[in-house]
N, C-alpha and C positions, 0 to 999 in steps of 0.2 A: 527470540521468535524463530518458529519452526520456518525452514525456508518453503517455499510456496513454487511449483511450478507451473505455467503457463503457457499457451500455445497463439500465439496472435502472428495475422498473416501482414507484412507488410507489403505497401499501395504505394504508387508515384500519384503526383498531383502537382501539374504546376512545373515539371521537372526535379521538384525534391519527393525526397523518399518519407514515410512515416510509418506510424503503427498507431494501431486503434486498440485502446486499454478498456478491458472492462472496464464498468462505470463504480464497483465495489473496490479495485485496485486505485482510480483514480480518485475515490473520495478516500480510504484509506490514507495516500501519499498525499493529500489535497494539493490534485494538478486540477488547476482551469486554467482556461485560455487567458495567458498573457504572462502565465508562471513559468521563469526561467528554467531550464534544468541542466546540471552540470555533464558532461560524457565523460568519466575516466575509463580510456581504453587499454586492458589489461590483456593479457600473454590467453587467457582464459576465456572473455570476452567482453563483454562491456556494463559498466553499472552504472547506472542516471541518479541524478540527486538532485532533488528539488531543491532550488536556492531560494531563499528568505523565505521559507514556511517554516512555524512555530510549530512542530509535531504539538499533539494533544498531550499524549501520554507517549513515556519513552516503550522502546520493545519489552522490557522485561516488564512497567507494571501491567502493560497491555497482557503479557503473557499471562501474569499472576490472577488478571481479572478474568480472563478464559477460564482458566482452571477452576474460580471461585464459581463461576454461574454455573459450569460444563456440575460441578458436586453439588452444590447447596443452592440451585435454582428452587425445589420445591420450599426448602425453608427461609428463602429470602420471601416467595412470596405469601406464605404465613404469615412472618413480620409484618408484610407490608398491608396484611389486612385491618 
């Protein structure tokens, strides 16, 4: 998967800090409210990892499926008539 960047501003609330996710990045990674997320903080900066969610699809079919609609959208929907 092609890497994606982002611009999100982070808010205190409460005295801790947070960030507000698009709502297409958060169903993507399917974070709701009560979903764990892991912090490993690297030399680079930080990567979050949702704990006990079952991805859908891994990155690469996800990718292969981009590619498939991104070409043959018009003849998938011929088929599907």
């Amino acid at each position: 998967m092609a890497e994606e960047q982002l611009t999100v501003e982070v808010f205190e609330r409460g005295g801790e800090l947070g960030l507000m996710l698009p709502k297409e990045v958060a169903e993507r990674y399917h974070l709701a409210p009560g979903v764990q997320v892991q912090i490993l903080q690297a030399e680079e900066g930080i990567i979050l990892t949702p704990l006990d969610v079952v991805p859908w699809f891994s990155p690469e079919w996800e990718r292969a499926l981009d590619f498939v609609l991104e070409n043959y959208r018009e003849a998938l929907e011929v088929l599907g008539e």
